[in-house]
mmCIF file as Biopython writes it, N, C-alpha, C and O atoms, coordinates in Angstrom:
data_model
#
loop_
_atom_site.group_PDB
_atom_site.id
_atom_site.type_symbol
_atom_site.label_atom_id
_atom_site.label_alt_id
_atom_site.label_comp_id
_atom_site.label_asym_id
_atom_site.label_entity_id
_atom_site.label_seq_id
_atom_site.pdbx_PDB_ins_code
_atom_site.Cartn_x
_atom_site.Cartn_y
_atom_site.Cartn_z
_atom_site.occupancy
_atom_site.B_iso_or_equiv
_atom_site.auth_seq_id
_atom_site.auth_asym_id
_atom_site.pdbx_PDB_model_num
ATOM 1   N N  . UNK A ? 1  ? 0.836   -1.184 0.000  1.0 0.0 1  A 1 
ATOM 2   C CA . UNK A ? 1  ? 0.000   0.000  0.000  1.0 0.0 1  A 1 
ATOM 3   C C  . UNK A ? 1  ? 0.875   1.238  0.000  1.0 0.0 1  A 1 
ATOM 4   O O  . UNK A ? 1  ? 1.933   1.369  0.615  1.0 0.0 1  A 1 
ATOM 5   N N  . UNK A ? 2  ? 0.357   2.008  -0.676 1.0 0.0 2  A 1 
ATOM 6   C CA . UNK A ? 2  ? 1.375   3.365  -0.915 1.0 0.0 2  A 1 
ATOM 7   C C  . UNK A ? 2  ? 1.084   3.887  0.490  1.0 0.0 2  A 1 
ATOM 8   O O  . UNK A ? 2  ? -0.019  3.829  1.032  1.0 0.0 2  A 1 
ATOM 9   N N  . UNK A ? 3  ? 2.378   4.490  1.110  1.0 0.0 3  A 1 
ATOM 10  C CA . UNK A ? 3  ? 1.965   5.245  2.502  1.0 0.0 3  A 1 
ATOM 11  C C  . UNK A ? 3  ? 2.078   6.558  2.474  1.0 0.0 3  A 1 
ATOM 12  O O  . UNK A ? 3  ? 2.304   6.890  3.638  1.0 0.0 3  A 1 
ATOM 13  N N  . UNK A ? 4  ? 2.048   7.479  1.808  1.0 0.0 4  A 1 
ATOM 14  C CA . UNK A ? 4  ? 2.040   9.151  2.073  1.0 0.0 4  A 1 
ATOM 15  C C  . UNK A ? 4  ? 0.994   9.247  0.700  1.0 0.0 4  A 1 
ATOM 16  O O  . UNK A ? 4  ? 0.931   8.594  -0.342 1.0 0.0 4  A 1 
ATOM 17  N N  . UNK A ? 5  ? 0.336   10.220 1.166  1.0 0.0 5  A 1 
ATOM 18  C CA . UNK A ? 5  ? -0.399  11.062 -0.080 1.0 0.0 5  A 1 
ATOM 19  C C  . UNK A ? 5  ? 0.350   11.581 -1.076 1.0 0.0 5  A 1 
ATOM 20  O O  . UNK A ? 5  ? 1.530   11.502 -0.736 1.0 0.0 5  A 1 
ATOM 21  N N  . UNK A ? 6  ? 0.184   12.284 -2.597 1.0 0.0 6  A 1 
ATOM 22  C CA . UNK A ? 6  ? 0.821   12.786 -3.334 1.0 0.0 6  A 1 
ATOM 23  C C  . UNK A ? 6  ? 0.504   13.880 -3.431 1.0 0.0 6  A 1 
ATOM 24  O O  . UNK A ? 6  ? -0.318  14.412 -4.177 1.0 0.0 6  A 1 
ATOM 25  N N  . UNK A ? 7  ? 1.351   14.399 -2.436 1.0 0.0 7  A 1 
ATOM 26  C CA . UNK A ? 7  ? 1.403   15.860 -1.560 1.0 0.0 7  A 1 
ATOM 27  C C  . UNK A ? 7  ? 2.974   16.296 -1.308 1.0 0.0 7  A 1 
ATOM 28  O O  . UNK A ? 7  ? 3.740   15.344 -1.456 1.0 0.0 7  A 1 
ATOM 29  N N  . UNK A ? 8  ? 3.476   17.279 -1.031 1.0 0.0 8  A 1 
ATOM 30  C CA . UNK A ? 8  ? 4.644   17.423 -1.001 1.0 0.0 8  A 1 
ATOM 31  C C  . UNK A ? 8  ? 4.823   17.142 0.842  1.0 0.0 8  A 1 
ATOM 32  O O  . UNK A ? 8  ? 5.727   16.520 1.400  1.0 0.0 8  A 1 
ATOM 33  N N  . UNK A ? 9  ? 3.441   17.950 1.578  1.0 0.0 9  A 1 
ATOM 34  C CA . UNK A ? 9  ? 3.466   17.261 3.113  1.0 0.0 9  A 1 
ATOM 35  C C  . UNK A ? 9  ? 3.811   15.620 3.377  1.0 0.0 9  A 1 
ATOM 36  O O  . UNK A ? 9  ? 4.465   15.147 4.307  1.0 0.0 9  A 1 
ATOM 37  N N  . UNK A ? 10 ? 3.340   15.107 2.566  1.0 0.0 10 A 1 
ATOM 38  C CA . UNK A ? 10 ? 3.083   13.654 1.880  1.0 0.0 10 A 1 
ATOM 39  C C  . UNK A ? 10 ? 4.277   13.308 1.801  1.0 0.0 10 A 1 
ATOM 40  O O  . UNK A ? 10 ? 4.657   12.589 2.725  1.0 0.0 10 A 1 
ATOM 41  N N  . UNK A ? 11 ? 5.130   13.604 0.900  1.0 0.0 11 A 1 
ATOM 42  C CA . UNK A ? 11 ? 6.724   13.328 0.433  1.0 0.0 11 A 1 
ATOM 43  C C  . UNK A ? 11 ? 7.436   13.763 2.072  1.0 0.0 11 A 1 
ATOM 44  O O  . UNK A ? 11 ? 8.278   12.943 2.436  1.0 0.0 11 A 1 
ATOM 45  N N  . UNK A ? 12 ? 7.175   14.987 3.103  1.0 0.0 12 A 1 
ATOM 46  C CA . UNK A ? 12 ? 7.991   14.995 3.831  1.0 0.0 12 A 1 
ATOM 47  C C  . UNK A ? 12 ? 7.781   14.227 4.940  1.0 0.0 12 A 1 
ATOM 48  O O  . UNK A ? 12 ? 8.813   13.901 5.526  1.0 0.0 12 A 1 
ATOM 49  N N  . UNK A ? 13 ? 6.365   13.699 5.575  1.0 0.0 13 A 1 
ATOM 50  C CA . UNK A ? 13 ? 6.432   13.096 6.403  1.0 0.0 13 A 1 
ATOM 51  C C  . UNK A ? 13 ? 7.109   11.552 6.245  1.0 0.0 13 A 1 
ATOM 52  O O  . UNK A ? 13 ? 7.666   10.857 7.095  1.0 0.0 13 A 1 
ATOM 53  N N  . UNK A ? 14 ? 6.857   11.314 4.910  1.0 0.0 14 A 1 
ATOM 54  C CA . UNK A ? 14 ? 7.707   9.697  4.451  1.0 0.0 14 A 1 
ATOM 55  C C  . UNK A ? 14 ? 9.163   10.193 4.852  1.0 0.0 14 A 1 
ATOM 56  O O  . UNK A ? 14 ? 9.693   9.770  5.879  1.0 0.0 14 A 1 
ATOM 57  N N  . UNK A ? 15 ? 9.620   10.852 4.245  1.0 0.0 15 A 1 
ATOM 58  C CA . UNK A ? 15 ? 11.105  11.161 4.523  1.0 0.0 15 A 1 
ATOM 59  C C  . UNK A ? 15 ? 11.562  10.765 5.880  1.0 0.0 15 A 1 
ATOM 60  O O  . UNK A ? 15 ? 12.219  9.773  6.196  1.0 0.0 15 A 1 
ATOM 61  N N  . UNK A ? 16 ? 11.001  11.914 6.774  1.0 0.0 16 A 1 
ATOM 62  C CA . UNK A ? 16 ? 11.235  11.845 8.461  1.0 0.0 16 A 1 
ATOM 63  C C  . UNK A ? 16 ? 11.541  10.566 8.602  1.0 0.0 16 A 1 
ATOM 64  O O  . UNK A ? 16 ? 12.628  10.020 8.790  1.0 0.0 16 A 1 
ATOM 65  N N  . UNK A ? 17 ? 10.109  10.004 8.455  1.0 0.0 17 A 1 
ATOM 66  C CA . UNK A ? 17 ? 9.639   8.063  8.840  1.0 0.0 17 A 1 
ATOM 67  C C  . UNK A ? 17 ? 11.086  7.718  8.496  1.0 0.0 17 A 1 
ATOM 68  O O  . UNK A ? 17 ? 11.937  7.520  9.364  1.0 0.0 17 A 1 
ATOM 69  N N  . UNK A ? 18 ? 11.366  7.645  6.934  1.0 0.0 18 A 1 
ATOM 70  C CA . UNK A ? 18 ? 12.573  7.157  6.792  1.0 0.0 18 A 1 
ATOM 71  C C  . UNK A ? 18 ? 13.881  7.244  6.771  1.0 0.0 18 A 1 
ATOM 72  O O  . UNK A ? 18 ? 14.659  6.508  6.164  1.0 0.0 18 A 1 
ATOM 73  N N  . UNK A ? 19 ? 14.203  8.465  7.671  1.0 0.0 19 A 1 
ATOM 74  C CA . UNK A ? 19 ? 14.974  8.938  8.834  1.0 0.0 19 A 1 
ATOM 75  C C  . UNK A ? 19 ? 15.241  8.293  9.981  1.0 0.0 19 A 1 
ATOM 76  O O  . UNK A ? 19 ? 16.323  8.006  10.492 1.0 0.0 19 A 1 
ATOM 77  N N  . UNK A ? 20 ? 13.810  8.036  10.434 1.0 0.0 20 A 1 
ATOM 78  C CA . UNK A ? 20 ? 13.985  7.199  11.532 1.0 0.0 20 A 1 
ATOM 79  C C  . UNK A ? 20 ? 14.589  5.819  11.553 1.0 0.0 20 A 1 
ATOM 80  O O  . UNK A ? 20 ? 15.542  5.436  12.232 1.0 0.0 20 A 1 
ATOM 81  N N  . UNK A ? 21 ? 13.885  5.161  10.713 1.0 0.0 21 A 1 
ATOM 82  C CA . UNK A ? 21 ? 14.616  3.823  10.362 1.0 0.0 21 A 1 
ATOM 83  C C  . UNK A ? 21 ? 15.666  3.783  9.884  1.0 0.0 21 A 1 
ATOM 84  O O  . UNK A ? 21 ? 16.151  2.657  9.984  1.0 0.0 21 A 1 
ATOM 85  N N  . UNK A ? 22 ? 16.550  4.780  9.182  1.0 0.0 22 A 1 
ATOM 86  C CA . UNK A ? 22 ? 18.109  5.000  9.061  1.0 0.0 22 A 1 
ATOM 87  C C  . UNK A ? 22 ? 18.780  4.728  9.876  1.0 0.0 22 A 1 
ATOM 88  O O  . UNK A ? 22 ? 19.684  3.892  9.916  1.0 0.0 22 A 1 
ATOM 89  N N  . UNK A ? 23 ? 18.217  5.747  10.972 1.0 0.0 23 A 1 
ATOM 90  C CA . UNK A ? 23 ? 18.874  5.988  12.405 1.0 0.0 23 A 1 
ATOM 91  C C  . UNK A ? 23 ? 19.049  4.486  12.899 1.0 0.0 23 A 1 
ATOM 92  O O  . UNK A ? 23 ? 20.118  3.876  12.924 1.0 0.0 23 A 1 
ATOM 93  N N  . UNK A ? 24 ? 17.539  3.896  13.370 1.0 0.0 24 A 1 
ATOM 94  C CA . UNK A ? 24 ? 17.700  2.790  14.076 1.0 0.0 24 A 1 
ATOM 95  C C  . UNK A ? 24 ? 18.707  2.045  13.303 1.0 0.0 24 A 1 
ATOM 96  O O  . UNK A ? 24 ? 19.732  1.909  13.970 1.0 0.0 24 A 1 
ATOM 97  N N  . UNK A ? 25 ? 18.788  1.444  11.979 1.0 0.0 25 A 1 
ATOM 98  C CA . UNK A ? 25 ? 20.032  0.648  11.376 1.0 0.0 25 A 1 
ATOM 99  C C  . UNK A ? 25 ? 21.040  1.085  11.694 1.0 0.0 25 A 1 
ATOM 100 O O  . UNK A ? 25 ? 21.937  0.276  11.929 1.0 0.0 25 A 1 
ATOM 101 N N  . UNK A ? 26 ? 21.310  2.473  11.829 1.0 0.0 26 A 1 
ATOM 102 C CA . UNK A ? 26 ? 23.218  2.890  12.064 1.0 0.0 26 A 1 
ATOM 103 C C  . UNK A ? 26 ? 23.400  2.907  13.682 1.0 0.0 26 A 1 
ATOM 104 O O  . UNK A ? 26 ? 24.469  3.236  14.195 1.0 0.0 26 A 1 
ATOM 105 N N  . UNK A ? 27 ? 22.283  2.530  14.420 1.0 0.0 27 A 1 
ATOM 106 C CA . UNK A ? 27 ? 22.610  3.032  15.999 1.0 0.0 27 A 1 
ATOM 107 C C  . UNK A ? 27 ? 22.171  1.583  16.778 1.0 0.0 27 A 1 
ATOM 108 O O  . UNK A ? 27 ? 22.201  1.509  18.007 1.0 0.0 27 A 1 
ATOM 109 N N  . UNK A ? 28 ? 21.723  0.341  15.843 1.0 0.0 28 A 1 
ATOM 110 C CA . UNK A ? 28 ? 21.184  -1.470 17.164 1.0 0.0 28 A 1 
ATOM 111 C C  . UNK A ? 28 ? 21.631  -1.928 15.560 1.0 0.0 28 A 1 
ATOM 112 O O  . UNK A ? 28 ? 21.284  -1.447 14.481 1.0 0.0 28 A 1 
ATOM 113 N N  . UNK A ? 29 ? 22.379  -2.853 15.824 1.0 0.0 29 A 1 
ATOM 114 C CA . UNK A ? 29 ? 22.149  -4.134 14.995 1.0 0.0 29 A 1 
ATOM 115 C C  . UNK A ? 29 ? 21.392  -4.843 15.229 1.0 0.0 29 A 1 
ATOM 116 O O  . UNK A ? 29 ? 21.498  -5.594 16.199 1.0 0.0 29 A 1 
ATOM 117 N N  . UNK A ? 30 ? 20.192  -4.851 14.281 1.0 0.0 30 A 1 
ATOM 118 C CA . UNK A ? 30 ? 18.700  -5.605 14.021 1.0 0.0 30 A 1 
ATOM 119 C C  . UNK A ? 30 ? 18.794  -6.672 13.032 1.0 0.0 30 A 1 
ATOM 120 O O  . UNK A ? 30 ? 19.870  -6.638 12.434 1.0 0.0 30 A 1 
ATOM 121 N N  . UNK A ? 31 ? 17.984  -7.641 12.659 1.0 0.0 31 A 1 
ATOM 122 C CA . UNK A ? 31 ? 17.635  -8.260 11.480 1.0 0.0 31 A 1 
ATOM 123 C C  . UNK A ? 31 ? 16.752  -7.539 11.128 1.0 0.0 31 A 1 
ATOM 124 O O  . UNK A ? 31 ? 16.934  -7.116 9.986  1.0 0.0 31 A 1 
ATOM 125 N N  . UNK A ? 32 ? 15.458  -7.049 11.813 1.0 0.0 32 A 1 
ATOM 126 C CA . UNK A ? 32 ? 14.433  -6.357 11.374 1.0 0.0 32 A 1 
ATOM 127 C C  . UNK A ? 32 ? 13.664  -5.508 12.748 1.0 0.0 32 A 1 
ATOM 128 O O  . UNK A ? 32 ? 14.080  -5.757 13.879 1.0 0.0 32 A 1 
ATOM 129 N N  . UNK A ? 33 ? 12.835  -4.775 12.603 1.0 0.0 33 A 1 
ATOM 130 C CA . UNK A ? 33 ? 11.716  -3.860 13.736 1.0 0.0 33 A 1 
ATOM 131 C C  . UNK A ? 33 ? 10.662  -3.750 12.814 1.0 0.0 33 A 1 
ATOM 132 O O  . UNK A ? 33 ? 10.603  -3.975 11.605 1.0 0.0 33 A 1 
ATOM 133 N N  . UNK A ? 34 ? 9.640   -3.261 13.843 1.0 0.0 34 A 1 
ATOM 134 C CA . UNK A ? 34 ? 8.491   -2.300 13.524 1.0 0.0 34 A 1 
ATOM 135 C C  . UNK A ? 34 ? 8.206   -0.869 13.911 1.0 0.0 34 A 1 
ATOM 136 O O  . UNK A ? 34 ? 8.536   -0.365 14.984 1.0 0.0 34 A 1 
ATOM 137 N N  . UNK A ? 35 ? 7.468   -0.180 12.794 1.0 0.0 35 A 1 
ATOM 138 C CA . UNK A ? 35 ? 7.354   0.741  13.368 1.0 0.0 35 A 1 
ATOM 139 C C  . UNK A ? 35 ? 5.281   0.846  13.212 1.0 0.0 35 A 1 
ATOM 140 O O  . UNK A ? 35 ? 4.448   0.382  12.434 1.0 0.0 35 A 1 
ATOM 141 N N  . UNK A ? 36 ? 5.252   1.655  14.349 1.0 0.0 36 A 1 
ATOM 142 C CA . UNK A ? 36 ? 3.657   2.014  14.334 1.0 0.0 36 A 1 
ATOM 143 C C  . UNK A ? 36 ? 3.390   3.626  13.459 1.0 0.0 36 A 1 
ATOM 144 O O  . UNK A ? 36 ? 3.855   4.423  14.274 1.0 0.0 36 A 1 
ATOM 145 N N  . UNK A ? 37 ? 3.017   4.240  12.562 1.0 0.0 37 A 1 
ATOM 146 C CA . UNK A ? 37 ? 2.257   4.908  12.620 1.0 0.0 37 A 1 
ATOM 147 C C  . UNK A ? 37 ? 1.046   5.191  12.635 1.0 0.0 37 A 1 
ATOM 148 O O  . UNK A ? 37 ? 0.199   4.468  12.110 1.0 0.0 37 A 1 
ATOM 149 N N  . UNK A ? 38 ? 0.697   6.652  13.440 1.0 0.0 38 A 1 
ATOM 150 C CA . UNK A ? 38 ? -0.841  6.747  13.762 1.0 0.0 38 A 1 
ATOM 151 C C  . UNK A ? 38 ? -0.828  8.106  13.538 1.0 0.0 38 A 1 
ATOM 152 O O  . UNK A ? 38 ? -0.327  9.012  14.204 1.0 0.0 38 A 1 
ATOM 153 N N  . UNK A ? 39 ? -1.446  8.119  12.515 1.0 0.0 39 A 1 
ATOM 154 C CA . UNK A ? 39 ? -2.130  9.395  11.879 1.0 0.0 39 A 1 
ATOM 155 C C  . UNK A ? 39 ? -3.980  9.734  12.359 1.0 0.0 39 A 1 
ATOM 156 O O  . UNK A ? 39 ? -4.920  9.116  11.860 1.0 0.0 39 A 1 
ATOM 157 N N  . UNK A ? 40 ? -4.095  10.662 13.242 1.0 0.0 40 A 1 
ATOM 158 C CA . UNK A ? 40 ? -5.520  10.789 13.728 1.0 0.0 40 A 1 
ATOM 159 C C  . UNK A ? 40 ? -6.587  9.440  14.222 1.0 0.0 40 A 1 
ATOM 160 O O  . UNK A ? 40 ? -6.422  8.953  15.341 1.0 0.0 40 A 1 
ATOM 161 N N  . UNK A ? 41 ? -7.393  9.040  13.532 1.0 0.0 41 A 1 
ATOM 162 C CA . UNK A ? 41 ? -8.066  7.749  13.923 1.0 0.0 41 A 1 
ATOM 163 C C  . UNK A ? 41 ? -7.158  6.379  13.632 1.0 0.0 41 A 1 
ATOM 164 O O  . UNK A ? 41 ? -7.276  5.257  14.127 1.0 0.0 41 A 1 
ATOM 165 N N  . UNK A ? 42 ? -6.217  6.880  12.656 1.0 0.0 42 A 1 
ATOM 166 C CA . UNK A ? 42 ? -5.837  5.617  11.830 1.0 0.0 42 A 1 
ATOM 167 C C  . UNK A ? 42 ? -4.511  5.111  12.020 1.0 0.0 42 A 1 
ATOM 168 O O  . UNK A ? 42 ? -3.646  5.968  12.204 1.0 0.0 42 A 1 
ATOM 169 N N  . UNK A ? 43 ? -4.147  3.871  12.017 1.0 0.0 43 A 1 
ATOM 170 C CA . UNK A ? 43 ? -2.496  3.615  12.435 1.0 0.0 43 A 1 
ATOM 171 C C  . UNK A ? 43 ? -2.262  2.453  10.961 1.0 0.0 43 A 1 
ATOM 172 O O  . UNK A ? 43 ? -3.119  2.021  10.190 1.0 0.0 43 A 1 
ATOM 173 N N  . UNK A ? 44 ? -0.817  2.216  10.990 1.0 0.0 44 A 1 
ATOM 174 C CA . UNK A ? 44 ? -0.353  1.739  9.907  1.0 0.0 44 A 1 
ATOM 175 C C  . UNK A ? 44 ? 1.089   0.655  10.732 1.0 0.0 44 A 1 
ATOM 176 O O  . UNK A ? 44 ? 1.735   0.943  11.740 1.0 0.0 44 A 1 
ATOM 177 N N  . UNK A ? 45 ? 1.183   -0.317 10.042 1.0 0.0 45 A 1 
ATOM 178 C CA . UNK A ? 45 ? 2.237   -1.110 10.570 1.0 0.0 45 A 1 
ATOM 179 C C  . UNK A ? 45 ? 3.504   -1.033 9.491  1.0 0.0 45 A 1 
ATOM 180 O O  . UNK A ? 45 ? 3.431   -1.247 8.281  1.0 0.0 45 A 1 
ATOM 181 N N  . UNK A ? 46 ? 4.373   -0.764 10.057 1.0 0.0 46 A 1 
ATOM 182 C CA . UNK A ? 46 ? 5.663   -0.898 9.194  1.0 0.0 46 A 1 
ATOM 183 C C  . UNK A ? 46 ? 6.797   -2.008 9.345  1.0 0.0 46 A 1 
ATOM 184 O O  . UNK A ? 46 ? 7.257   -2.169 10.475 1.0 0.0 46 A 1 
ATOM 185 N N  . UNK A ? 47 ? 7.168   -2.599 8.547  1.0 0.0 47 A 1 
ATOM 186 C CA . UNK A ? 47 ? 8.144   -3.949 9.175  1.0 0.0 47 A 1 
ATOM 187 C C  . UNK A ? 47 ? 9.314   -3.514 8.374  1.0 0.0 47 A 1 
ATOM 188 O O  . UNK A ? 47 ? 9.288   -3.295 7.163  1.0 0.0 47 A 1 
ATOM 189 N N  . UNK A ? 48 ? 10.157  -3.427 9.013  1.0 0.0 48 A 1 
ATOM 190 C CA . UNK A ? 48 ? 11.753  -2.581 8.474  1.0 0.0 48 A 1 
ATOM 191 C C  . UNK A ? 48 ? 12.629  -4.543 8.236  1.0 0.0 48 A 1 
ATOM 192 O O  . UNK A ? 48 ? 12.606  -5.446 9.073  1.0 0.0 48 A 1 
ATOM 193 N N  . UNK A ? 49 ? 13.027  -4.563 7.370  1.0 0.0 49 A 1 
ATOM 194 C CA . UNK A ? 49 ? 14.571  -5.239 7.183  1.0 0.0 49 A 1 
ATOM 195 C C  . UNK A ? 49 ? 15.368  -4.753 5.882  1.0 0.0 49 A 1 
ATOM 196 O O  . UNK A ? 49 ? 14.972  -3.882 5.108  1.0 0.0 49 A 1 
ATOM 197 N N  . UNK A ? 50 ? 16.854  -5.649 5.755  1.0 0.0 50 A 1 
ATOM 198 C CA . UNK A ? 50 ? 17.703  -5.177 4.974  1.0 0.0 50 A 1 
ATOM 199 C C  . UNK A ? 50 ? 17.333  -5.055 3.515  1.0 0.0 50 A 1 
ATOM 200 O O  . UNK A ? 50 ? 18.121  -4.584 2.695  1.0 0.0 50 A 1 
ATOM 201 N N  . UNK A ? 51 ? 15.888  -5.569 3.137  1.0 0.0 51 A 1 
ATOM 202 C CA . UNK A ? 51 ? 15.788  -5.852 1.649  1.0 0.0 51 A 1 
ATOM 203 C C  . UNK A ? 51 ? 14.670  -4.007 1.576  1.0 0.0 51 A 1 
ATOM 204 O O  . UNK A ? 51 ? 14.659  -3.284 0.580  1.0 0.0 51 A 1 
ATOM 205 N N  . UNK A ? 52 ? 13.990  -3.738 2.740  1.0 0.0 52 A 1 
ATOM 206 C CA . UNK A ? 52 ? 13.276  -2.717 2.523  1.0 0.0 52 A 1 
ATOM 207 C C  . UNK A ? 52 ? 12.359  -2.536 3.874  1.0 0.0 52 A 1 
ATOM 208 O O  . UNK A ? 52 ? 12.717  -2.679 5.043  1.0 0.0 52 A 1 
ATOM 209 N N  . UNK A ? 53 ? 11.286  -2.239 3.447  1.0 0.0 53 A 1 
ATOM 210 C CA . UNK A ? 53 ? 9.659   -1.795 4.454  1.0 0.0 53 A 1 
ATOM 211 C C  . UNK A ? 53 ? 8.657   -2.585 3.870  1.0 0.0 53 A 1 
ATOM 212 O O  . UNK A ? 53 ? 8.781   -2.971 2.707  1.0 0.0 53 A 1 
ATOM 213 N N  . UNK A ? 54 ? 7.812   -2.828 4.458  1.0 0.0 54 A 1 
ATOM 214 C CA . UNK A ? 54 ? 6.292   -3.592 4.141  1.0 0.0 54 A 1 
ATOM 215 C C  . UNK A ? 54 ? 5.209   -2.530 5.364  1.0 0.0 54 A 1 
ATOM 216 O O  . UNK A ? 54 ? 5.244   -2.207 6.552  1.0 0.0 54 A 1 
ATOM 217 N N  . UNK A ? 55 ? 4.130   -2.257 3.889  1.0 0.0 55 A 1 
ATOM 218 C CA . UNK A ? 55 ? 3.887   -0.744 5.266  1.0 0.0 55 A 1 
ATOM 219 C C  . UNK A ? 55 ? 2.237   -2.188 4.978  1.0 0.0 55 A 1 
ATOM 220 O O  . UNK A ? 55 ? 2.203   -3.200 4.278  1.0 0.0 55 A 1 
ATOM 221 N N  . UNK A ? 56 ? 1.284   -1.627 5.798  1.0 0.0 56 A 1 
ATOM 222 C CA . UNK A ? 56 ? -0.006  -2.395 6.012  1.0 0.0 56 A 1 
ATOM 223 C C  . UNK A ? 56 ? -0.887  -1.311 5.633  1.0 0.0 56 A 1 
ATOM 224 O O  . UNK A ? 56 ? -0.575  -0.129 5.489  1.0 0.0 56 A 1 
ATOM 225 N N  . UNK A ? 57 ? -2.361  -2.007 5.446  1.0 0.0 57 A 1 
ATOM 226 C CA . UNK A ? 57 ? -2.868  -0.953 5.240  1.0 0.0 57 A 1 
ATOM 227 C C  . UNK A ? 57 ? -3.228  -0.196 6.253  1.0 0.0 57 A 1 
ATOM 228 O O  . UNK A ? 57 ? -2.706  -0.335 7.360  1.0 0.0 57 A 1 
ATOM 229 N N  . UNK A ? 58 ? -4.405  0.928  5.941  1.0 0.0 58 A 1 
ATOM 230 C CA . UNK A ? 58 ? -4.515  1.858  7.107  1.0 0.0 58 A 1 
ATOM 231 C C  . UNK A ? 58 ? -5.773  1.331  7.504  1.0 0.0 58 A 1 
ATOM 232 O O  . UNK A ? 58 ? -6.684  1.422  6.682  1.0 0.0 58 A 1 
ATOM 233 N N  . UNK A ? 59 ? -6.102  0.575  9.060  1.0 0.0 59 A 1 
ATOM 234 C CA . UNK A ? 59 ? -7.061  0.879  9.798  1.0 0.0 59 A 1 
ATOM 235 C C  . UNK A ? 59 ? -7.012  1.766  11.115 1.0 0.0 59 A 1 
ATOM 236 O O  . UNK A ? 59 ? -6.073  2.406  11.588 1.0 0.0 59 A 1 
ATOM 237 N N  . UNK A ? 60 ? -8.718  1.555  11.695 1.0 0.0 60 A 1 
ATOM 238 C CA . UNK A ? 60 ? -9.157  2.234  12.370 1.0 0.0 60 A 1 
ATOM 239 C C  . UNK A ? 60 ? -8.297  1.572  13.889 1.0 0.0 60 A 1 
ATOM 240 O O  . UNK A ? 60 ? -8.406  0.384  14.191 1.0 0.0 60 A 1 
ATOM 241 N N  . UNK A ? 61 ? -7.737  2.239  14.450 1.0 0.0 61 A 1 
ATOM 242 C CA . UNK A ? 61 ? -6.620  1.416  15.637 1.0 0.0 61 A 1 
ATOM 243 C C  . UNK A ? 61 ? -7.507  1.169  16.695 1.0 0.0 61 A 1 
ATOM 244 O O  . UNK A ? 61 ? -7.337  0.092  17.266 1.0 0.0 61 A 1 
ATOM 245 N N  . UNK A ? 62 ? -8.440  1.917  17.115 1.0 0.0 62 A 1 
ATOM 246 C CA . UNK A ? 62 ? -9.250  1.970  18.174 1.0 0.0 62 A 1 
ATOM 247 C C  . UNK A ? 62 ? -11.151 0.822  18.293 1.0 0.0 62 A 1 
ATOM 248 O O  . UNK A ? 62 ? -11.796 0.307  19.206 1.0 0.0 62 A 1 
ATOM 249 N N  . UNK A ? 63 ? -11.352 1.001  16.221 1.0 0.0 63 A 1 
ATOM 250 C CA . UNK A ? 63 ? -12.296 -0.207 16.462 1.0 0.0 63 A 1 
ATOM 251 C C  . UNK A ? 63 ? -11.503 -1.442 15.847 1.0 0.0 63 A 1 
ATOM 252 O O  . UNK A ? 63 ? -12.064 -2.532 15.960 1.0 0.0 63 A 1 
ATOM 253 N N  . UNK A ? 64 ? -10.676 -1.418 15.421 1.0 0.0 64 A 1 
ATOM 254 C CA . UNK A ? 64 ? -10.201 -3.266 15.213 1.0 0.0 64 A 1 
ATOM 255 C C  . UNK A ? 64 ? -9.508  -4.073 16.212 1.0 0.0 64 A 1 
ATOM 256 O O  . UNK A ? 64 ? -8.481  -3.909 16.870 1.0 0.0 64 A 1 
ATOM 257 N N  . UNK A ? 65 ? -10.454 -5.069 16.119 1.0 0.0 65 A 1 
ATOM 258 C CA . UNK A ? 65 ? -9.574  -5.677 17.064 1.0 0.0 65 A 1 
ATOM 259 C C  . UNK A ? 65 ? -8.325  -6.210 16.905 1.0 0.0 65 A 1 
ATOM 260 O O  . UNK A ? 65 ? -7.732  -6.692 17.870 1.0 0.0 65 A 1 
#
């Protein structure tokens, strides 16, 4: 699933995100993490390893179980 809008806000919040996961690779030797984002009602799962990201789609965090 594509994760930022095609927005330039869009292009910068991906960036940050993938800032962050830079960081974590140059600062723990991992095989892999997750990351959560939660944008207003909605959260998204991210699974980081060496080949890339696998983002999920976007649900509602608060009604799914």
């Amino acid at each position: 699933y594509a994760l930022e809008r095609d927005s330039e806000s869009g292009t910068r919040t991906c960036a940050q995100i993938s800032d962050y996961a830079r960081l974590m690779w140059h600062h723990q030797n991992r095989t892999f993490f997750f990351q959560i984002l939660v944008i207003k009602d909605f959260a998204r799962l991210l699974r980081y390893d060496r080949a890339g990201v696998i983002v999920s789609e976007a649900f509602r965090y608060q009604k799914t179980p």
